[in-house]
DSSP file (Angstrom, degrees, kcal/mol; ACC not computed):
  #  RESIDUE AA STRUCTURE BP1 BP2  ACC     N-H-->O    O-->H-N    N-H-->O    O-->H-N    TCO  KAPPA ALPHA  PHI   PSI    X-CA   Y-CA   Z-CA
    1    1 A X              0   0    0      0, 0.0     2,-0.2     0, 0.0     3,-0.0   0.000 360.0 360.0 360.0 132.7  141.8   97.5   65.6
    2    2 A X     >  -     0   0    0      1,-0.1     4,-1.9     4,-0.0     5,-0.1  -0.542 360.0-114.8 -95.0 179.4  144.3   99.5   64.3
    3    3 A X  H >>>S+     0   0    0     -2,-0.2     3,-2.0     2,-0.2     4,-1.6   0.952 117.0  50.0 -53.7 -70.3  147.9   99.5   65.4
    4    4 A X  H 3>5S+     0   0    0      1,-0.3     4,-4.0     2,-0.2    -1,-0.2   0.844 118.7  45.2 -51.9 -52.6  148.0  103.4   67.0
    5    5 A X  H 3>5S+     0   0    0      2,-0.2     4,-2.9     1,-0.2     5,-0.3   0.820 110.3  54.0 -13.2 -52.5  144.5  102.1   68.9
    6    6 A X  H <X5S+     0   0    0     -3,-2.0     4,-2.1    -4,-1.9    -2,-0.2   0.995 114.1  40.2 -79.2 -59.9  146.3   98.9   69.8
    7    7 A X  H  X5S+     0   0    0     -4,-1.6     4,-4.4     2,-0.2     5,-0.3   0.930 107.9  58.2 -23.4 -71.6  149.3  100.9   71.4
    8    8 A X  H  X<S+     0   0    0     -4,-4.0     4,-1.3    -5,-0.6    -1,-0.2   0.957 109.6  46.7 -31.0 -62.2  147.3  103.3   73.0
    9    9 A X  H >X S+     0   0    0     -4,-2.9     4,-2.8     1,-0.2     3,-0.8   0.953 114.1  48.2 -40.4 -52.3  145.6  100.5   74.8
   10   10 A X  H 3X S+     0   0    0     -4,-2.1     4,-2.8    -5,-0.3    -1,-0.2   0.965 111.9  45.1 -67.1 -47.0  148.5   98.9   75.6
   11   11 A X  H 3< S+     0   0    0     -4,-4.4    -1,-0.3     1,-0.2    -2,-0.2   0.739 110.8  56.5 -92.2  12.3  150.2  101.7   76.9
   12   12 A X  H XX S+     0   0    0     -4,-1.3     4,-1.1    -3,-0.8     3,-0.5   0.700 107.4  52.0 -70.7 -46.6  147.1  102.7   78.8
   13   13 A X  H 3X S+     0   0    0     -4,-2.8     4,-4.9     1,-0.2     5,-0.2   0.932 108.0  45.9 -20.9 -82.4  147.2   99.7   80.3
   14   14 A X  H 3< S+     0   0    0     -4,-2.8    -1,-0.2    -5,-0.3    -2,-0.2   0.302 107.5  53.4 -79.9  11.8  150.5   99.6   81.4
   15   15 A X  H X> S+     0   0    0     -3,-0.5     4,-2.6     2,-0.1     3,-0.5   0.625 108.6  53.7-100.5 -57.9  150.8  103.0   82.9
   16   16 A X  H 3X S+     0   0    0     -4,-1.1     4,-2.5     2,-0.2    -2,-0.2   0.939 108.1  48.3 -16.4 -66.7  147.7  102.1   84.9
   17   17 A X  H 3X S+     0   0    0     -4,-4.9     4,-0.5     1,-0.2    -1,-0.2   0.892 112.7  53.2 -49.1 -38.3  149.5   98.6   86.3
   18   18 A X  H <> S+     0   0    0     -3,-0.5     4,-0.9     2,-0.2     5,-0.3   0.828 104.1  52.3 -61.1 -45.4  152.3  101.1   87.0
   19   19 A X  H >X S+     0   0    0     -4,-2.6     4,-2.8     1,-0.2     3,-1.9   0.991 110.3  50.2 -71.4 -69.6  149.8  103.5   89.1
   20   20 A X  H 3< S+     0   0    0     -4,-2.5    -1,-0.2     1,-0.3    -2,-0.2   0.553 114.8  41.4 -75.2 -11.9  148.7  100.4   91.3
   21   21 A X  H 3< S+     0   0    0     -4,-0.5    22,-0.3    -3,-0.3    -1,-0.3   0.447 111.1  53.9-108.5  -9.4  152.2   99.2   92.3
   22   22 A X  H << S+     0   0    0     -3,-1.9    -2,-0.2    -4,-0.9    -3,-0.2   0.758 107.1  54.9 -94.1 -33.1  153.5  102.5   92.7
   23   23 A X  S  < S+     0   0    0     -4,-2.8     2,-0.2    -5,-0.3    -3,-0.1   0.459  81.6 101.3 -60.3   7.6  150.4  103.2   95.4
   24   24 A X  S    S-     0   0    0     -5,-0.2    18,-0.1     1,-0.1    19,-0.1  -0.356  71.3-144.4 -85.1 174.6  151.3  100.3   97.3
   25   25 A X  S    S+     0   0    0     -2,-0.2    -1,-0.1     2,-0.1     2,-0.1   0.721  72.4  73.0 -82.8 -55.1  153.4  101.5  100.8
   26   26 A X  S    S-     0   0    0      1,-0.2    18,-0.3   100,-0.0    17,-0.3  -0.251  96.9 -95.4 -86.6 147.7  156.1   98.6  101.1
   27   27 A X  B     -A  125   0A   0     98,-0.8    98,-1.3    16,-0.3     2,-0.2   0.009  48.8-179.6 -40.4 144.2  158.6   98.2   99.2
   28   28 A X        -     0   0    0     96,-0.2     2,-0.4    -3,-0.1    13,-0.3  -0.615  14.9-167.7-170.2 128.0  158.2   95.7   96.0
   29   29 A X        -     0   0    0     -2,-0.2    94,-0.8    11,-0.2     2,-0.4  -0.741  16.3-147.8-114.3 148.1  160.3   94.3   92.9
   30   30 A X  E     -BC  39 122B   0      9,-3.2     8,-3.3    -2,-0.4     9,-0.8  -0.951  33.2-170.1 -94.9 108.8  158.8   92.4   90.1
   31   31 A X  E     -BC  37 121B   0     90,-3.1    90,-2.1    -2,-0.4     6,-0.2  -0.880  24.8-124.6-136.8 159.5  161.8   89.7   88.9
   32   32 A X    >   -     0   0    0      4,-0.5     3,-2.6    -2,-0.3    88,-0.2   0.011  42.5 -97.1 -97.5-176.7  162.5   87.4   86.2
   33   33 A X  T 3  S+     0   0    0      1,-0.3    49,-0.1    86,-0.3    87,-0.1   0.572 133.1  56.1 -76.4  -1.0  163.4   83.1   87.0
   34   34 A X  T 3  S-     0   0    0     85,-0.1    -1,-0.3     2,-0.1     3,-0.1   0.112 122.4-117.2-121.3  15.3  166.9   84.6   86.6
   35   35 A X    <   +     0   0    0     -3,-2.6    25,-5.6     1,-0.2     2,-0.3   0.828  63.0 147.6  47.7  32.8  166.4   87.3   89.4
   36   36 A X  B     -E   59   0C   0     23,-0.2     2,-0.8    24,-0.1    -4,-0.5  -0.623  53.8-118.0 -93.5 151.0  166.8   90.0   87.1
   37   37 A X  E     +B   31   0B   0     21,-2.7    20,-1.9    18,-0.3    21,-0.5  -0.830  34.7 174.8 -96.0 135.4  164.5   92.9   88.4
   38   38 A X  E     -     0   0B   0     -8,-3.3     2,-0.3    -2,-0.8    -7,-0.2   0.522  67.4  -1.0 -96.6  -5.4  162.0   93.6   85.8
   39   39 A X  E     -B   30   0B   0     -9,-0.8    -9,-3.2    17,-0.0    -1,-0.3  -0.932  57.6-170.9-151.6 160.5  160.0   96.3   87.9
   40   40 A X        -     0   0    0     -2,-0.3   -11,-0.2   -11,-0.3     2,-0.1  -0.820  25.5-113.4-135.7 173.5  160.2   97.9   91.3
   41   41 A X     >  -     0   0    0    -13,-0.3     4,-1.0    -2,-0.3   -19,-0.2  -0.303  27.5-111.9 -91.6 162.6  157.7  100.2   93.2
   42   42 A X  H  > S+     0   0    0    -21,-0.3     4,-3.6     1,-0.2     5,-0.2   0.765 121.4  56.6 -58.5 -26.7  158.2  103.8   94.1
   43   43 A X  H  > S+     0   0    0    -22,-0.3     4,-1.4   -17,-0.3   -16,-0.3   0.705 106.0  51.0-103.1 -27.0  158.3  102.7   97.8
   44   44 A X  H  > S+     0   0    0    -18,-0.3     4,-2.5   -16,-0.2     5,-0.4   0.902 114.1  48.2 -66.9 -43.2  161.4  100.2   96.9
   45   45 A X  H  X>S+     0   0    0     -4,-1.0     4,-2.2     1,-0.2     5,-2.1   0.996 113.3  44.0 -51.6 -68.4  163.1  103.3   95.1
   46   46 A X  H  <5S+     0   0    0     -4,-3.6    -1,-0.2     3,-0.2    -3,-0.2   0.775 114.5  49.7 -77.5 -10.5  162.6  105.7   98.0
   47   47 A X  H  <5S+     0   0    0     -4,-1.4    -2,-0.2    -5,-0.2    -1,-0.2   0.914 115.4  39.7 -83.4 -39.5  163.7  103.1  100.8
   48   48 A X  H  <5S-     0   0    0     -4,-2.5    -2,-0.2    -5,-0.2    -3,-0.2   0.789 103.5-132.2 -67.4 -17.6  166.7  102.0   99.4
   49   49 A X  T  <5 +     0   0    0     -4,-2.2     2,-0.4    -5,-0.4    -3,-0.2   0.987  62.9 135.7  68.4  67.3  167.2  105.4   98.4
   50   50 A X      < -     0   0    0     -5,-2.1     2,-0.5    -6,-0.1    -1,-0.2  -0.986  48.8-134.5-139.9 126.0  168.2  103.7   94.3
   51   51 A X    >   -     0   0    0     -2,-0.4     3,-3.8     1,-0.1     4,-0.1  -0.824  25.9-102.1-107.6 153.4  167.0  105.2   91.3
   52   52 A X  T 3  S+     0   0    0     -2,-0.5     3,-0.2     1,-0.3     4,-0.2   0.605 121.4  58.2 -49.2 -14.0  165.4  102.8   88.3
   53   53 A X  T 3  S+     0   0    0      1,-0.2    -1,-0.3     2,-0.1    -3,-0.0   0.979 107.1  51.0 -83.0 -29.5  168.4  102.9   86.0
   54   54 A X  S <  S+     0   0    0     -3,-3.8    -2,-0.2     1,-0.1    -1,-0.2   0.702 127.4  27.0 -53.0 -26.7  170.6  101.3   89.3
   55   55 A X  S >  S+     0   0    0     -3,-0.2     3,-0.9    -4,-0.1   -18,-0.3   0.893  91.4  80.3-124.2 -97.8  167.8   98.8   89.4
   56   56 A X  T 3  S+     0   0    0      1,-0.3   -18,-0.2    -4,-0.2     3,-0.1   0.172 105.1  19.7 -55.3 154.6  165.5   97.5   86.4
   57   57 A X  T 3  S+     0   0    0    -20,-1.9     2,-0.4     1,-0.2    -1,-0.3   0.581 102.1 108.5  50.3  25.3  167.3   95.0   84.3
   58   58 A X  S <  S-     0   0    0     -3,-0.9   -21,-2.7   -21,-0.5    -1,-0.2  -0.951  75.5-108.1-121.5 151.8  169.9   94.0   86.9
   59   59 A X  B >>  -E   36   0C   0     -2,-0.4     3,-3.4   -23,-0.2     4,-0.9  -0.276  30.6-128.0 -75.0 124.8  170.1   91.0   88.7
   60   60 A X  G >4 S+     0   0    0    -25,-5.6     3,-1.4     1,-0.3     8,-0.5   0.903 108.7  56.9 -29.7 -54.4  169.2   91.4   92.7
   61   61 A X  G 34 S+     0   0    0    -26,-0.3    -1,-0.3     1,-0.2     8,-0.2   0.332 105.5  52.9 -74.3  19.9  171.9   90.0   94.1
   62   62 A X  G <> S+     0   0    0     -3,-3.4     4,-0.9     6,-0.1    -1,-0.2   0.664  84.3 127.1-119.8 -20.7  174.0   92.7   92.1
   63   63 A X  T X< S-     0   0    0     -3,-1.4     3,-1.2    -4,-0.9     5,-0.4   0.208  76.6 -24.9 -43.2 151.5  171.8   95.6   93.6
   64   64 A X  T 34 S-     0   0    0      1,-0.3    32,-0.0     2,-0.2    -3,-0.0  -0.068 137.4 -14.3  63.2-140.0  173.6   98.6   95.3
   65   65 A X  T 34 S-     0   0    0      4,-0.0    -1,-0.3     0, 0.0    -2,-0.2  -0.364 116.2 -71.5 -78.7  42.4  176.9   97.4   96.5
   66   66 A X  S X< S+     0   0    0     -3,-1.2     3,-2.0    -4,-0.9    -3,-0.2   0.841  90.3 153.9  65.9  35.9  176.0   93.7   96.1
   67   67 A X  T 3   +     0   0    0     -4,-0.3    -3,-0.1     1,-0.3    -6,-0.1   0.855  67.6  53.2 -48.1 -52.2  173.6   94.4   99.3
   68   68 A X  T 3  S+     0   0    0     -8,-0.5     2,-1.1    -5,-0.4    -1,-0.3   0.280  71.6 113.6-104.9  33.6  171.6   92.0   98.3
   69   69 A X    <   +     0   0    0     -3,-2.0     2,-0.4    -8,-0.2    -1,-0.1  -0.692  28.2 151.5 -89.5 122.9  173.8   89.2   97.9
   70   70 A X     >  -     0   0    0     -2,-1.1     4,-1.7     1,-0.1     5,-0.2  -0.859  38.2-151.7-154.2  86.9  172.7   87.0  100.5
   71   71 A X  T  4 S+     0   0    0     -2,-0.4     5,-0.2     1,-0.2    -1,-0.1   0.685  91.7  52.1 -76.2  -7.4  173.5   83.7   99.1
   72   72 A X  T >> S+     0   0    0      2,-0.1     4,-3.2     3,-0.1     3,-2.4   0.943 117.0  49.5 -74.2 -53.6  170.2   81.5  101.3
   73   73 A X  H 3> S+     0   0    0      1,-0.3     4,-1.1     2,-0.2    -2,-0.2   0.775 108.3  47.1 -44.9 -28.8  168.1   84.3   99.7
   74   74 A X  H 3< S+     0   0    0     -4,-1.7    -1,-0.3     2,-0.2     4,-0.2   0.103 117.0  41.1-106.2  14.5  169.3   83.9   96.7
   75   75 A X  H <> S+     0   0    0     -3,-2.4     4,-0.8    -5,-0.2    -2,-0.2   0.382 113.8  51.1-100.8 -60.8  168.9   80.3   96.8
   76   76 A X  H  X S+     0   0    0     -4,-3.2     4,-1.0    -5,-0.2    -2,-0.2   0.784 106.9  54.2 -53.9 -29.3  165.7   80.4   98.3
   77   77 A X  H >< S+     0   0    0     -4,-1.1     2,-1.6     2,-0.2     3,-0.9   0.985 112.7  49.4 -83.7 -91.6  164.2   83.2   95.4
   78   78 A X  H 34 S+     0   0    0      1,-0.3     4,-0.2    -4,-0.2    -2,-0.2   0.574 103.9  56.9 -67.9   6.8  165.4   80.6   92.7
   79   79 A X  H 3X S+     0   0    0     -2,-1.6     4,-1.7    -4,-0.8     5,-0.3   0.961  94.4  68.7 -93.0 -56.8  163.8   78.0   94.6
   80   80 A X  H <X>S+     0   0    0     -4,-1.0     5,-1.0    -3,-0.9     4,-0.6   0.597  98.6  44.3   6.3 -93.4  160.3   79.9   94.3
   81   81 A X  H >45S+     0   0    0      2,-0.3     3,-4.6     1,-0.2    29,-0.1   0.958 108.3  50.0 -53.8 -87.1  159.5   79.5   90.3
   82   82 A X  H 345S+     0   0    0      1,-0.3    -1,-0.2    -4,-0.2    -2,-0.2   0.844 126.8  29.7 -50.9 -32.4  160.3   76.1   89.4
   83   83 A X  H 3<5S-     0   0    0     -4,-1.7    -1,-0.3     2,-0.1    -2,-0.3   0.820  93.0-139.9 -80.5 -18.0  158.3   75.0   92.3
   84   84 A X  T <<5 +     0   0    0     -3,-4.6     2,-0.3    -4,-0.6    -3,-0.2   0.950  50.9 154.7  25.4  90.3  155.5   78.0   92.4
   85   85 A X      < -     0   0    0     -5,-1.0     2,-0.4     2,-0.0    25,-0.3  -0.896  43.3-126.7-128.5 156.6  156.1   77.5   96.1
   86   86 A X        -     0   0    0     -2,-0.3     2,-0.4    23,-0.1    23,-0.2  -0.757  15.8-153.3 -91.0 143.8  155.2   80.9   98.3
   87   87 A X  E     -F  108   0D   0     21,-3.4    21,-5.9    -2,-0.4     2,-0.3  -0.986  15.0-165.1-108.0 124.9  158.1   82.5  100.9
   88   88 A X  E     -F  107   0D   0     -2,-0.4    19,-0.3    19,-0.2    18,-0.1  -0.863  58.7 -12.0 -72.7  82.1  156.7   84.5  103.8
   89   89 A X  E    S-     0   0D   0     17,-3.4    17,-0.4    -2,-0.3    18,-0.2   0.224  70.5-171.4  98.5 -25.4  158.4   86.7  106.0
   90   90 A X  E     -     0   0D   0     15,-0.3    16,-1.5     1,-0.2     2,-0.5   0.253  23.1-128.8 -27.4 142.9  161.9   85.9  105.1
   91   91 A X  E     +F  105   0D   0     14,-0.2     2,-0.5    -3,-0.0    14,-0.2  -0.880  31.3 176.0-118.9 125.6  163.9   87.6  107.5
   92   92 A X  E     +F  104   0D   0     12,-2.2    12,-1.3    -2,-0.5     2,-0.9  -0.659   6.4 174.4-108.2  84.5  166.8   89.8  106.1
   93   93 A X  E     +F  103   0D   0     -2,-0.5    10,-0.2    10,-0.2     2,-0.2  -0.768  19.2 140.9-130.8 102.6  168.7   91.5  108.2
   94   94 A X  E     -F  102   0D   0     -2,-0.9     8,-2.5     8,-0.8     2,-1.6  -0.842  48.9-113.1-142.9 145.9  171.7   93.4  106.4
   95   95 A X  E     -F  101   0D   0      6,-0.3     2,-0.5    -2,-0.2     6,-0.2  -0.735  32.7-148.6 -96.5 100.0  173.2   96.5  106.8
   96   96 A X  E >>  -F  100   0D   0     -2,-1.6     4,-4.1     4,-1.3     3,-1.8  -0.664  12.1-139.2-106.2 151.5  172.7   98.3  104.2
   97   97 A X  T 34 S+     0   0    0     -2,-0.5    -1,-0.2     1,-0.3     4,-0.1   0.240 106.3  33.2 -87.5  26.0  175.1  101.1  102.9
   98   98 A X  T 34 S+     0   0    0     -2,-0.5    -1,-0.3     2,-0.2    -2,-0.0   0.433 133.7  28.0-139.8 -12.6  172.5  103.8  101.9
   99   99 A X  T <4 S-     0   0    0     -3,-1.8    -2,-0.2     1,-0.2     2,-0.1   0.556  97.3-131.7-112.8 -29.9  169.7  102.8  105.0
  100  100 A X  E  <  -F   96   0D   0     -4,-4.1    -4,-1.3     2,-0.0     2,-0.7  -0.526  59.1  -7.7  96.7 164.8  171.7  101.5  107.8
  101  101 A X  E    S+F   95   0D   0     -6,-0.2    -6,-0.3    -2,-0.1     2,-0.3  -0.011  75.1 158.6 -12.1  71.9  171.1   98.6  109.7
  102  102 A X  E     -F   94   0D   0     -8,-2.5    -8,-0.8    -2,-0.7     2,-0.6  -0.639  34.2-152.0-130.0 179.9  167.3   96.4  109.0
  103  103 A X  E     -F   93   0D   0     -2,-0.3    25,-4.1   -10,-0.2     2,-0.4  -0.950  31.0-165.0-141.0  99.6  165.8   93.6  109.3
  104  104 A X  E     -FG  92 127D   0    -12,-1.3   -12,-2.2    -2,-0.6     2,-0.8  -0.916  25.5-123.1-136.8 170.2  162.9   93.0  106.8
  105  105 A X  E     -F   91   0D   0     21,-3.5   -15,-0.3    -2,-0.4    21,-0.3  -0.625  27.8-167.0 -89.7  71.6  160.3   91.1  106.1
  106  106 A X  E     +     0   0D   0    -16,-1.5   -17,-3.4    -2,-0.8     2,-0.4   0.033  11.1 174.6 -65.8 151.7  160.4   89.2  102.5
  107  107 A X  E     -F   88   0D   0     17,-0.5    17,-2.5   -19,-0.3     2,-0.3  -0.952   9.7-171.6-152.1 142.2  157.4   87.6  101.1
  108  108 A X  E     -F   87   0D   0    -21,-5.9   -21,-3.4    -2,-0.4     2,-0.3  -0.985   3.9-178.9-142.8 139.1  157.9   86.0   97.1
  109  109 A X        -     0   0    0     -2,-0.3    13,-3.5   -23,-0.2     2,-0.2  -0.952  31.7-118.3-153.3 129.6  154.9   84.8   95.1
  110  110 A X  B     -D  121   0B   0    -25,-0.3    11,-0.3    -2,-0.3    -2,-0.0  -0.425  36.4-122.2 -71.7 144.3  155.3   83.3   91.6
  111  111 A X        -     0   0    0      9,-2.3     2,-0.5    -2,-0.2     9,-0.2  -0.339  22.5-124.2 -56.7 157.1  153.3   85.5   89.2
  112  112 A X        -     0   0    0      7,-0.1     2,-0.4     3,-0.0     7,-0.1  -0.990  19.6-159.4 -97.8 144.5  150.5   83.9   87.1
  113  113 A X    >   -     0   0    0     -2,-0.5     3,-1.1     5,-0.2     5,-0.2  -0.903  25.9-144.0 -94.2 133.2  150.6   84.2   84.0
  114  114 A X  T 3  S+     0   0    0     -2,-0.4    -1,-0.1     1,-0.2     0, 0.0   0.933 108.6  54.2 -54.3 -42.7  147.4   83.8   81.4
  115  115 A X  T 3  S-     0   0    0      1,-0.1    -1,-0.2    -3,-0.1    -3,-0.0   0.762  94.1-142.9 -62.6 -19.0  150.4   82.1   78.9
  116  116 A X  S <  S+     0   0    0     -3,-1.1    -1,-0.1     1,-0.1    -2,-0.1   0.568  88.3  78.7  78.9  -1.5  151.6   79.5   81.4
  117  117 A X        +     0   0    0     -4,-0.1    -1,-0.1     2,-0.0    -3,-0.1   0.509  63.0  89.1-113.1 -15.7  155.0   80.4   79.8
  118  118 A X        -     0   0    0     -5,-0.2    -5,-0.2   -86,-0.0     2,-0.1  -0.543  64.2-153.1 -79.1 178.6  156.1   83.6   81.3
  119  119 A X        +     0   0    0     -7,-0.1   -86,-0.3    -2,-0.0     2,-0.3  -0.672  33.2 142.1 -97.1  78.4  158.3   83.1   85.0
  120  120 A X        -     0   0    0     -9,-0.2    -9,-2.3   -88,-0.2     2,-0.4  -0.799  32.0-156.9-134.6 155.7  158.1   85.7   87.2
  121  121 A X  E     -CD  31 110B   0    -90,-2.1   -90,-3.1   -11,-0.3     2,-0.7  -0.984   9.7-147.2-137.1 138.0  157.9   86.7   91.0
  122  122 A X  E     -C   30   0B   0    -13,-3.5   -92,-0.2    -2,-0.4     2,-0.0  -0.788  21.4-170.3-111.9 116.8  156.7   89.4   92.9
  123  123 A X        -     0   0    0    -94,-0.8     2,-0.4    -2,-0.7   -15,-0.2  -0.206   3.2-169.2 -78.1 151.4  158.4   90.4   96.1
  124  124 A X        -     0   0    0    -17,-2.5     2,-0.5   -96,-0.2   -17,-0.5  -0.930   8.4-150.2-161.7 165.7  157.8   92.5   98.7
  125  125 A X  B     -A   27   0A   0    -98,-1.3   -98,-0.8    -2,-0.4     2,-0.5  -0.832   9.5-179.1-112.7 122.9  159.1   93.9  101.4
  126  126 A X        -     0   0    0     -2,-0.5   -21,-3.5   -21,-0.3     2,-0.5  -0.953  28.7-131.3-124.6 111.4  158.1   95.2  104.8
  127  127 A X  B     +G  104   0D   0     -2,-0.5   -23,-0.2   -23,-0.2     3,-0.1  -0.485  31.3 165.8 -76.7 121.4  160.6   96.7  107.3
  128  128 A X     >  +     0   0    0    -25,-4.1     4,-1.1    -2,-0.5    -1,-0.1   0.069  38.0 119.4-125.1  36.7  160.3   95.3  110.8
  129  129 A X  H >> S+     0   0    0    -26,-0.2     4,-2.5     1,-0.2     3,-2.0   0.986  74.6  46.7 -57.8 -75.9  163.6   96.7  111.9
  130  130 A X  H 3> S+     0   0    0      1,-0.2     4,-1.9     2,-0.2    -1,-0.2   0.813 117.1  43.9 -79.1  -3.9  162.4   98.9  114.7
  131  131 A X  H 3> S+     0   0    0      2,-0.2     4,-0.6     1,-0.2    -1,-0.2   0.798 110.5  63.7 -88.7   1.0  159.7   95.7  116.3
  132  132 A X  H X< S+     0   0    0     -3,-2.0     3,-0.6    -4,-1.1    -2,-0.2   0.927 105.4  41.6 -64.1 -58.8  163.0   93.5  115.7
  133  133 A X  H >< S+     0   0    0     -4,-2.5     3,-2.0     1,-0.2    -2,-0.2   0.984 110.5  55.0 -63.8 -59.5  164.7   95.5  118.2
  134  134 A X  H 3< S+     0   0    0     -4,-1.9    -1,-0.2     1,-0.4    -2,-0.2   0.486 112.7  38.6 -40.2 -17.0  162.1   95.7  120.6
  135  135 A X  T << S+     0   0    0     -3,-0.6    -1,-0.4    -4,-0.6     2,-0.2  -0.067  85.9 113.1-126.4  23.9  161.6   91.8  121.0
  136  136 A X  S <  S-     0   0    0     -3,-2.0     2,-0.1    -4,-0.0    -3,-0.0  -0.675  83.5-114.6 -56.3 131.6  165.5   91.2  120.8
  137  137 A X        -     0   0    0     -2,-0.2     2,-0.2    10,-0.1    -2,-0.1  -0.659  38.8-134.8 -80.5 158.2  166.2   89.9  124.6
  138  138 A X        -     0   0    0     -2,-0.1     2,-0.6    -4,-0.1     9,-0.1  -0.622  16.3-148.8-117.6 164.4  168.3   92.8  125.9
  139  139 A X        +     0   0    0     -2,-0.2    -2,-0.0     8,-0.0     2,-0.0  -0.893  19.0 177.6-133.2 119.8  171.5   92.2  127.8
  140  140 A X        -     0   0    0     -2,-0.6     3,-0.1     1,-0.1     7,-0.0  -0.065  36.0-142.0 -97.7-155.7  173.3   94.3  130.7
  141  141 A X  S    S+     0   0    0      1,-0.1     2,-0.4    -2,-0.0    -1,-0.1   0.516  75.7  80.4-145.6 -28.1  175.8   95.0  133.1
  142  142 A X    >   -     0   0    0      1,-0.1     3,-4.3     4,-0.0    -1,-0.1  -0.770  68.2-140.0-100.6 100.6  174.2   96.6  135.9
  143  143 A X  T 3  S+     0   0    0     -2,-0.4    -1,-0.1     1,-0.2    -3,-0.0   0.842 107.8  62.6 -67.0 -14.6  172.2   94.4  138.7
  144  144 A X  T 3  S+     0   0    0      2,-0.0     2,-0.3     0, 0.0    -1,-0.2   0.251  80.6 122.2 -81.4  25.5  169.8   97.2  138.5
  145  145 A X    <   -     0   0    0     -3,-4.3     2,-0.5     1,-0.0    -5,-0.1  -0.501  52.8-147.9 -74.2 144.0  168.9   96.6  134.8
  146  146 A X        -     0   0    0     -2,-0.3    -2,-0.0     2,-0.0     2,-0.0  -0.971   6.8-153.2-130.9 132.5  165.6   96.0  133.8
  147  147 A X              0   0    0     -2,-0.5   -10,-0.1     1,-0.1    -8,-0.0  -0.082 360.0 360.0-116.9 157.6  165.4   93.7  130.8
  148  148 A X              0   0    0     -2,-0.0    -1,-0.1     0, 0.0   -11,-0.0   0.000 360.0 360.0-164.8 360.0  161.7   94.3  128.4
């Protein structure tokens, strides 16, 4: 095969991979054992309202205004790889400066890789802000409140 052939492929490839993780809905980062992001989704881009040079190659917890330093996540994410243990649901719930208030729904799964050598995880994220409010018990003032 020659090299321009070998390229092509390759970058045929990888605009493809690109096309199926930008068609996903929920938000989602691709990150290294050091929690550097090495890719995000469109759907991460346009909730956080960040664009890829703020992002790829920087460390999570550095994201934004340091949003996502959230030092048990960021415990919990390094915990992930050395173990290839899963997180489901992690609940975040940060006000963040460019969204507002949320509460979402983390899930981290170490990648595999065919080399056994790479480290990687892919997150994603699912915003459950507004059934987070809805199931929050509600509190009044008024003996004619009615609580749901």
């Amino acid at each position: 095969m020659r090299m321009d052939d070998l390229y092509r492929l390759l970058r045929t490839t990888h605009v493809q991979a690109q096309g199926v993780v930008d068609s996903v809905s929920n938000p989602m980062l691709v990150l290294d054992a050091g929690l550097v992001v090495l890719n995000a989704s469109r759907a991460f881009f346009e909730t956080f309202k960040v664009d890829r040079d703020e992002t790829i190659r920087r460390p999570l917890y550095e994201l934004g205004d340091r949003q996502w330093d959230i030092p048990e996540l960021r415990q919990l994410l390094l915990d992930v790889l050395p173990k290839a243990e899963t997180i489901i649901n992690y609940r975040v719930e940060h006000d963040f400066p460019s969204i507002g208030n949320k509460t979402m729904l983390l899930t981290a799964r170490t990648l595999a890789h065919p080399d056994n050598a790479s480290h990687s995880m892919l997150v994603s994220l699912v915003d459950d802000t507004e059934r987070s409010q809805r199931d929050r018990p509600r509190t009044c003032c008024s003996a004619n409140c009615v609580t749901g």
